[in-house]
C-alpha positions in Angstrom: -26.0 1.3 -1.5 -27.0 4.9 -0.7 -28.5 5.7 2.3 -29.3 9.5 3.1 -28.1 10.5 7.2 -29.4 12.6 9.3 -28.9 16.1 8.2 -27.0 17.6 11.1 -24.8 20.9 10.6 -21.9 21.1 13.4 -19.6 24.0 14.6 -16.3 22.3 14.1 -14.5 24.0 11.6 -11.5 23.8 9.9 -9.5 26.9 12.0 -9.7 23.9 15.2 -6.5 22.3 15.1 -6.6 18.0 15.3 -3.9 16.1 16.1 -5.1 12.8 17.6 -3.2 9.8 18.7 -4.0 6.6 16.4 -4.5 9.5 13.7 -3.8 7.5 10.2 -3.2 9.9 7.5 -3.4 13.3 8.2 -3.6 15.6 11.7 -3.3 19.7 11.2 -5.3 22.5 10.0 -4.1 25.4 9.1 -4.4 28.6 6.9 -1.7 28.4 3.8 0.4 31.0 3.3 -0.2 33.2 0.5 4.1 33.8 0.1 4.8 30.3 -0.6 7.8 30.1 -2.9 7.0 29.1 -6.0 10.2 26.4 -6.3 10.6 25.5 -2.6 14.1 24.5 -0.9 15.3 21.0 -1.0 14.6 18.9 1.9 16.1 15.9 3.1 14.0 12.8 3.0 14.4 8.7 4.3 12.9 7.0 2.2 12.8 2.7 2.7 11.7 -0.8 2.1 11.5 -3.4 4.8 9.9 -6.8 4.1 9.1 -7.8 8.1 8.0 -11.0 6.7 4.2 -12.8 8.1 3.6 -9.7 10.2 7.1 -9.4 11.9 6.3 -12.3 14.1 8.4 -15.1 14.0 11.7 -13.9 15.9 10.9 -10.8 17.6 8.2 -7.8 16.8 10.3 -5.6 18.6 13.6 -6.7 16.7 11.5 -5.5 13.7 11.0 -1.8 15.6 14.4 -1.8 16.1 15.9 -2.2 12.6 13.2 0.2 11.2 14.6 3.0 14.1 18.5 2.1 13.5 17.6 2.8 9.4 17.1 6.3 10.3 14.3 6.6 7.6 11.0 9.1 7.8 8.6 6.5 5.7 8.9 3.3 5.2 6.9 0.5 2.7 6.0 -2.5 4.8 5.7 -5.5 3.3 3.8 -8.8 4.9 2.3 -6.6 7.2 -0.4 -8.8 7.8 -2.5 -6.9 9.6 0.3 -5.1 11.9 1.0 -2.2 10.2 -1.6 0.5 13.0 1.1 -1.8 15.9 4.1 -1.5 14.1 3.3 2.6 13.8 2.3 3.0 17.8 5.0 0.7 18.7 7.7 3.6 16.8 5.7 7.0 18.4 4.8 7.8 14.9 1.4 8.9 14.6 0.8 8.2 10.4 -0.1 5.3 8.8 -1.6 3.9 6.2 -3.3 0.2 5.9 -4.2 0.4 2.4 -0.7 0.3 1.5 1.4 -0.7 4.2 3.3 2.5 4.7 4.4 4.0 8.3 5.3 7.6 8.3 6.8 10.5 10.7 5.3 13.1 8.0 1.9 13.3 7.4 0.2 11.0 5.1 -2.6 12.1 2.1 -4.4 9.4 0.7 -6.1 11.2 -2.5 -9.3 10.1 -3.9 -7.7 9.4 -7.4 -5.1 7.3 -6.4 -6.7 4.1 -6.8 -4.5 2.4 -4.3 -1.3 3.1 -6.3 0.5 5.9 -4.0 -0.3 8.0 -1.0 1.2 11.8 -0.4 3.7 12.4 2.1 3.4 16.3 3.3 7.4 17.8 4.0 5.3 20.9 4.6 1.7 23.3 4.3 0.9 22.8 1.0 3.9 20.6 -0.2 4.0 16.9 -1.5 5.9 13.8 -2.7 4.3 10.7 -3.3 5.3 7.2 -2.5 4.0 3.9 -4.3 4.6 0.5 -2.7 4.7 -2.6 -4.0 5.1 -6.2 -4.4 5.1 -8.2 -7.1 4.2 -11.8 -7.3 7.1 -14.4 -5.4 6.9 -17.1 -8.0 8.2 -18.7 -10.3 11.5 -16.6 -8.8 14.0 -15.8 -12.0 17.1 -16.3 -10.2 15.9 -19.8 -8.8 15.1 -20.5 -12.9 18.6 -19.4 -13.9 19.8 -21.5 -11.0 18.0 -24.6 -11.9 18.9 -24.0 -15.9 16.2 -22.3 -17.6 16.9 -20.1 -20.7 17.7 -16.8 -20.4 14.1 -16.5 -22.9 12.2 -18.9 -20.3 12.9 -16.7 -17.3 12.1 -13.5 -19.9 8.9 -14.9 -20.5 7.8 -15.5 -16.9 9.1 -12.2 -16.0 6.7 -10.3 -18.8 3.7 -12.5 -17.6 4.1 -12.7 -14.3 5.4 -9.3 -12.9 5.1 -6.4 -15.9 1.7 -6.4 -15.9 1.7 -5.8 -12.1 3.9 -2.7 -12.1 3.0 -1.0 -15.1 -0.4 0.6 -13.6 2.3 1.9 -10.6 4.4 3.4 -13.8 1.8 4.8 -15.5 0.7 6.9 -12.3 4.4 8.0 -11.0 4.9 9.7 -14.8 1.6 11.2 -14.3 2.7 13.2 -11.2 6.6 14.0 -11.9 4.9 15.5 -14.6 2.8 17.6 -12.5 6.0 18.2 -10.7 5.6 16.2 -7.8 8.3 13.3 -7.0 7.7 9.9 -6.5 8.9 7.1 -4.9 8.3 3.5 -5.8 9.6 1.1 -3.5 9.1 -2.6 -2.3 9.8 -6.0 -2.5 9.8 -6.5 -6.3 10.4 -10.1 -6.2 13.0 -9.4 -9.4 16.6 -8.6 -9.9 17.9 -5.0 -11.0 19.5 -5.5 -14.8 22.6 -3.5 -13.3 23.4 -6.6 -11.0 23.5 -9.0 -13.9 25.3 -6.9 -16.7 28.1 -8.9 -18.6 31.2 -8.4 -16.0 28.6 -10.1 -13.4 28.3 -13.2 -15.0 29.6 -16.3 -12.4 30.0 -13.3 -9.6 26.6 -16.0 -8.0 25.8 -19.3 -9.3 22.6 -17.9 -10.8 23.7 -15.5 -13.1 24.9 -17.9 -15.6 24.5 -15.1 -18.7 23.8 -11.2 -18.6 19.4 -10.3 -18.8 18.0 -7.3 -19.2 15.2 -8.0 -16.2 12.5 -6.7 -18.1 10.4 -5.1 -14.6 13.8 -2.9 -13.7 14.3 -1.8 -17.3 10.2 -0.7 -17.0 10.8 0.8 -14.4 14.0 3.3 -15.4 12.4 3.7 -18.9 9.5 4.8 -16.8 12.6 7.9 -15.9 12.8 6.0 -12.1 16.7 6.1 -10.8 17.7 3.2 -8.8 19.2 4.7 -5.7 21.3 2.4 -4.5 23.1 1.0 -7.9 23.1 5.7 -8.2 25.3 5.3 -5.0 26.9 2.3 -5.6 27.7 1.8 -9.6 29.6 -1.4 -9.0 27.5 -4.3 -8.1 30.8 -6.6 -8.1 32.2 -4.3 -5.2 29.0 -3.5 -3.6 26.3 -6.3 -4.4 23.9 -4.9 -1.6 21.9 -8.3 -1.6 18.4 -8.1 0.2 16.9 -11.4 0.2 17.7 -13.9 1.4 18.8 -12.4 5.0 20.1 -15.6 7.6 17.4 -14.7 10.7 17.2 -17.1 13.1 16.0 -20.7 12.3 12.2 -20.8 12.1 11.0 -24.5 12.4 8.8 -25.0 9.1 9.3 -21.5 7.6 12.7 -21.3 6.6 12.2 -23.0 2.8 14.2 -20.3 1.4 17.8 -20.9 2.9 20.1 -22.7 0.2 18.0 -20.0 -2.7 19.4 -17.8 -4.8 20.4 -14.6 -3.3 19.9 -11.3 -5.0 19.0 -7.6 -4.8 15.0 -7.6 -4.9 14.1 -5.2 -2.5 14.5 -1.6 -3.8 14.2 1.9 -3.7 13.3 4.5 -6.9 13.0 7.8 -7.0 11.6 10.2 -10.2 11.1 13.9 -10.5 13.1 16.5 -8.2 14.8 13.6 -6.1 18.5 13.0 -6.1 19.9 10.1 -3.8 22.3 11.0 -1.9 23.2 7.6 0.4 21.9 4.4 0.5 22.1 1.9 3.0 21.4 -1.4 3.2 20.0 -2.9 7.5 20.5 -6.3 8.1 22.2 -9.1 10.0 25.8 -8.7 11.4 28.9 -9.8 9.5 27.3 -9.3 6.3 30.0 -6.8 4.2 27.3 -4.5 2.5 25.5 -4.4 6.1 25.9 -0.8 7.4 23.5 -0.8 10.4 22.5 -4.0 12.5 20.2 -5.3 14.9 21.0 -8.8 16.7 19.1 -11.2 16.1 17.7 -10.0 13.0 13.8 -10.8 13.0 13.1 -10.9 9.2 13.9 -13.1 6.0 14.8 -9.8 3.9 17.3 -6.8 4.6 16.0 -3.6 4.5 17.0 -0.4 2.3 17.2 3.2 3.8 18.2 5.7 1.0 18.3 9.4 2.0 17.1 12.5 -1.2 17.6 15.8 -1.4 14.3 16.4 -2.8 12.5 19.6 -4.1 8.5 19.0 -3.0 5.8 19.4 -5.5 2.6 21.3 -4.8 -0.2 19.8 -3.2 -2.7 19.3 -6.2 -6.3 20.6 -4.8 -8.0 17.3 -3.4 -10.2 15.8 -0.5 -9.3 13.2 1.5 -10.6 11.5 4.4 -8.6 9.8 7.3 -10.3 6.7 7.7 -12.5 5.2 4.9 -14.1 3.4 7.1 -15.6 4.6 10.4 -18.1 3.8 13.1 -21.4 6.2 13.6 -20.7 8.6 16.3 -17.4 8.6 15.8 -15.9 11.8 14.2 -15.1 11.9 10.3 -11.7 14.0 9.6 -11.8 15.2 6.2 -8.5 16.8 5.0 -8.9 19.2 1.8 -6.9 21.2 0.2 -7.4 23.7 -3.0 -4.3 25.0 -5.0 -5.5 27.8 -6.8 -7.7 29.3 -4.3 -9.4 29.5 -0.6 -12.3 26.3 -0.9 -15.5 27.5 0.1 -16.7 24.8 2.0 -16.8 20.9 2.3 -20.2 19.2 2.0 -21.2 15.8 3.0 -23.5 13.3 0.7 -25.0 9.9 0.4 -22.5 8.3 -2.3 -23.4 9.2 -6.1 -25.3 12.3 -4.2 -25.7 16.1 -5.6 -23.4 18.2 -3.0 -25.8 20.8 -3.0 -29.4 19.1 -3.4 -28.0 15.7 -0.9 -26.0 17.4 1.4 -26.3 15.3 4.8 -23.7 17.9 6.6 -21.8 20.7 5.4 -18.9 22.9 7.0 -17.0 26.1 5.8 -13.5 26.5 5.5 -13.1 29.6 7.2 -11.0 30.8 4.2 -8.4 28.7 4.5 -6.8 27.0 1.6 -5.8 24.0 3.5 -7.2 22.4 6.6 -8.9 19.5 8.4 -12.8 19.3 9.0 -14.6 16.8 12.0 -17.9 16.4 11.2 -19.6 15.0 13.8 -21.7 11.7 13.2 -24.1 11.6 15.9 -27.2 10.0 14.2 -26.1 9.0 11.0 -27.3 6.5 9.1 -24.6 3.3 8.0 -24.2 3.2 5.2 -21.4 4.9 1.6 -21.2 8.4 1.4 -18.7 11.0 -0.2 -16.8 13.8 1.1 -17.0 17.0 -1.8 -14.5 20.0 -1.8 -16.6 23.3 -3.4 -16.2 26.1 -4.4 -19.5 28.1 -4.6 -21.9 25.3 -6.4 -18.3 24.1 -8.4 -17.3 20.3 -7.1 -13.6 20.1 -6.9 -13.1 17.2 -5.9 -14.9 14.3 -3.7 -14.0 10.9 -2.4 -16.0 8.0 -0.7 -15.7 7.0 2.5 -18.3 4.2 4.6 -20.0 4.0 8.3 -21.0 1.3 10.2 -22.5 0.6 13.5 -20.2 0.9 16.2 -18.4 -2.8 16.9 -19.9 -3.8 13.3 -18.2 -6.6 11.5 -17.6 -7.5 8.2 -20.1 -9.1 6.2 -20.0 -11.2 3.3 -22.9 -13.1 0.9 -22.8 -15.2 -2.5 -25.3 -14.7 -4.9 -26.7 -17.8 -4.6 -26.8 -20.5 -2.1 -25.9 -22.9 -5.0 -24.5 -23.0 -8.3 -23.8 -26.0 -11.2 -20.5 -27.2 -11.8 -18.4 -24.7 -14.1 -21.1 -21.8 -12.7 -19.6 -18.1 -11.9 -19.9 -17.6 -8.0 -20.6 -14.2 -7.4 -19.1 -12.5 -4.0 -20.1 -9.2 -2.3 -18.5 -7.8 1.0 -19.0 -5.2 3.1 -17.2 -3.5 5.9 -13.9 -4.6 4.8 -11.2 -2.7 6.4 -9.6 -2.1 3.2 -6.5 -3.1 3.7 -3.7 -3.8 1.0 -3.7 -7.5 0.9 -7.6 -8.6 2.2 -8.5 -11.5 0.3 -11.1 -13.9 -0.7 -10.5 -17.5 -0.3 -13.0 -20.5 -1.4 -12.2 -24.0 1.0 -14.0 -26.8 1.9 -16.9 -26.2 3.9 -15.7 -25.3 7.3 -12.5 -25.7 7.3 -10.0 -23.9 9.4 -8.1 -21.4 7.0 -5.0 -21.8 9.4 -4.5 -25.0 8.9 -6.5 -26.0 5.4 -5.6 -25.4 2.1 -7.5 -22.3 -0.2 -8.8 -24.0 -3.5 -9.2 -20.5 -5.0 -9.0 -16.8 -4.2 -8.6 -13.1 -5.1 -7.6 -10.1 -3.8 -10.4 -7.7 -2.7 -7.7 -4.3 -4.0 -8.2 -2.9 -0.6 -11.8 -2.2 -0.9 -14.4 -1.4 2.0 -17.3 -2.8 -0.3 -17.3 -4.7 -3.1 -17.8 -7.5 -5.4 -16.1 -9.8 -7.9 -16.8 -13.2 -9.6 -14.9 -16.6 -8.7 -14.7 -18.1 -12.2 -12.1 -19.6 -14.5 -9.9 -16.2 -14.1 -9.6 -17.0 -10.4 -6.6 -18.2 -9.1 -6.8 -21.9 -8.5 -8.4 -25.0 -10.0 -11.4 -24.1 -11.8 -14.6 -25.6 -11.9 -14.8 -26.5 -8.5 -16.7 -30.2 -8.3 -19.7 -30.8 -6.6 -19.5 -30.6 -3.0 -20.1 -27.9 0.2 -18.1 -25.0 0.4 -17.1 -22.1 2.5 -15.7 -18.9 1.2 -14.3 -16.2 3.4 -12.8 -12.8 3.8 -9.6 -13.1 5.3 -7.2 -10.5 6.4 -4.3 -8.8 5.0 -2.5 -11.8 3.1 -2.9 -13.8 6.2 -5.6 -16.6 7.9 -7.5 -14.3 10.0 -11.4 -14.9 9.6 -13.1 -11.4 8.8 -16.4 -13.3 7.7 -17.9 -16.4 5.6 -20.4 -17.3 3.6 -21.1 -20.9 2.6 -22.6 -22.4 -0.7 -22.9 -25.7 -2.3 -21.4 -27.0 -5.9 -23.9 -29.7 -7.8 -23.4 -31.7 -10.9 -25.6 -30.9 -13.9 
């Protein structure tokens, strides 16, 4: 939905310097210098994984704070942040974060309209970039449990190719795309899937699982993909140095320690591509582990964590727009970052979404001549509602990305398309004023029922949207068609039971 603002031209320009506390993504503006190098000095860079597992609350939140500070590292993928992720980054001084994919930062953090979600930009310095992808891939059926329990090596293959390809290849397909624009990457996360390296030949019967050698189809993706495994780079020998990650011995947990007695293995990792050689890896965990090289007692998670250290070559910043929240209340200020690699911007001009950037524009501010900055653009007056950010150059659009405002202490919002459908009937879902984060979901239950303590019947992921829609239908996860009945569905947060907003609708029988 476009709704056109109140035109209203401000005197905040991109020479004013903003560095905020809560900031998310990005905080300076600046000129760039004309005598960048053109193939800049290797920097070091901490690069790590850290399950915290359900938000980092079952043994201690600050335990968790802890272990990320003893790993030394300068960004770190989150997983099962659950909603914690703005905490965990106040809680460690470091102002940059980002909730769309779970990522805490010391460095400045770039979320680029044409990343889809996959990666974000991590800025070493003015003007220069690597990029970091985070994932994690489906938990079950878990290989190693099937190779425990006797499956064929073919079986687990099979599984692995349905279950977890398809969800890293999109994260493949955009890492080549920038190391070939000369930027690195780094893909990291809980991949819920063994490293081949750890189960070649000389590692069958090292662990009751790995009863033959398999080629784990996901980690040989991945390095065909030109990704190194830093770690196994560091440590060759998985018999010497086995560097297991999950599962980690935390603390009993009444009714949430199901995994001790699995399979333990190497799933959490970290890859580099491009101009990035590893040059130390270390795994955080539990004391008297052997492959433990930092501690933290009692260790608050169900997974170790993984600190490697690059020497890494940045890539250029490519010319972009980006804003820092993509979701924002009216009156409060809107920091667009932009940045043009070939030459000064002239200015960046706000529009109702799908709008012309000259013919629509709702605000507009100059540069100043600078090639790299942050704008505020003051919202005083503005109507809710989508709009776009657009980088020009003269009448030329360089770039643009969307962003969304909502009254001040607005909520989510969320409808069906009808208030009742016919047994085997597609129920069609729309939200609004979503905060976008990595894991908010959509989950159909009996009408009412407390999603803490009930069971989901089906659900999807909402890919980290603001607004959107999607159908529940046979391609949903979870028995399909629902029978007649009363139902509620809602908008819950970040992989966890917190109620954003819920619609209800009933199921009848032809």
């Amino acid at each position: 939905m476009s709704r056109k603002g109140v035109a209203r031209r401000v005197a905040r320009t991109a020479a004013v310097a903003v560095l905020l506390s809560g900031s998310t993504l990005f905080a300076t503006a600046r000129a760039q210098s004309s005598s960048e190098p053109l193939r800049p000095e290797p920097v070091e860079l901490g690069v790590s994984t850290f399950n915290i597992e359900y938000g980092g609350a079952h043994v201690s939140f600050d335990k968790i704070v802890q272990a990320i500070r003893r790993g030394g590292a300068d960004v770190v993928g989150i997983e099962e942040g659950q909603g914690h992720i703005p905490r965990l980054a106040r809680a460690l001084g470091w102002p940059f974060f980002s909730t769309r994919l779970q990522i805490v930062s010391r460095l400045p953090l770039i979320d680029p309209p044409d990343a889809n979600g996959r990666y974000v930009f991590v800025e070493t310095s003015p003007g220069r970039v690597v990029a970091i992808e985070n994932v994690h891939l489906p938990s079950s059926p878990y290989g190693p449990g099937m190779a425990r329990r006797g499956s064929s090596r073919a079986e687990i293959v099979d599984v692995e190719r349905r279950v977890r390809l398809p969800e890293i290849r999109p994260f493949l397909r955009a890492g080549r795309a920038l190391v070939e624009q000369g930027i690195p990457v780094f893909l990291v996360g809980d991949f819920n899937s063994p490293s081949w390296r750890d189960w070649a030949p000389e590692m069958v019967g090292a662990r009751p699982q790995i009863r033959f050698p398999l080629r784990w189809p996901v980690s040989v993706a991945v390095e065909r993909s030109g990704f190194v495994d830093s770690y196994r780079d560091i440590y060759p020998d998985p018999a010497r140095d086995p560097g297991l990650t999950w599962w980690a011995d935390r603390p009993d947990v009444p009714g949430w320690d199901p995994w001790k007695g699995a399979p333990q293995d190497r799933i959490d990792l970290v890859y580099a591509a491009g101009r990035a050689e590893a040059t130390d890896s270390i795994i955080v965990g539990e004391r008297g582990v052997p492959w433990v090289d930092r501690s933290v007692r009692p260790w608050p998670t169900d997974h170790r964590g993984v600190v490697s250290t690059f020497s890494v070559r940045p890539g250029r910043t490519p010319t972009l727009v980006a804003v820092e929240r993509r979701l924002s209340d009216v009156g409060r200020d809107v920091l667009v970052r932009f940045h043009a690699s070939q030459a000064p911007a002239g200015a960046v001009a706000v529009v109702p979404a799908g709008g012309d950037p000259i013919a629509d524009q709702v605000a507009v501010l100059t540069t100043g001549g600078a090639a790299d900055g942050t704008l505020a653009f003051v919202t005083d007056g503005w109507t809710p509602g989508s709009y776009e950010a657009v980088l020009l150059d003269g009448n030329a659009e360089l770039s643009r990305i969307a962003f969304w405002l909502q009254e001040p202490g607005g909520d989510p919002s969320l409808e069906t398309s009808a208030p009742t459908y016919a047994e085997g009937e597609p129920i069609g879902v729309t939200w609004r004023s979503a905060p976008g984060q990595r894991w908010d979901w959509i989950g159909v239950y009996k009408r009412g029922r407390d999603p803490r303590v009930a069971w989901y019947l089906l659900w999807l992921y909402t890919g980290a949207t603001v607004e959107g829609q999607a159908t529940l239908d046979a391609s949903s996860y979870g028995p399909w068609p629902l029978e007649a009945g009363r139902y509620s569905v809602y908008l819950l947060a970040d992989d966890g039971y917190k109620l954003l907003a819920r619609a209800d609708f009933e199921v009848v029988a032809p």
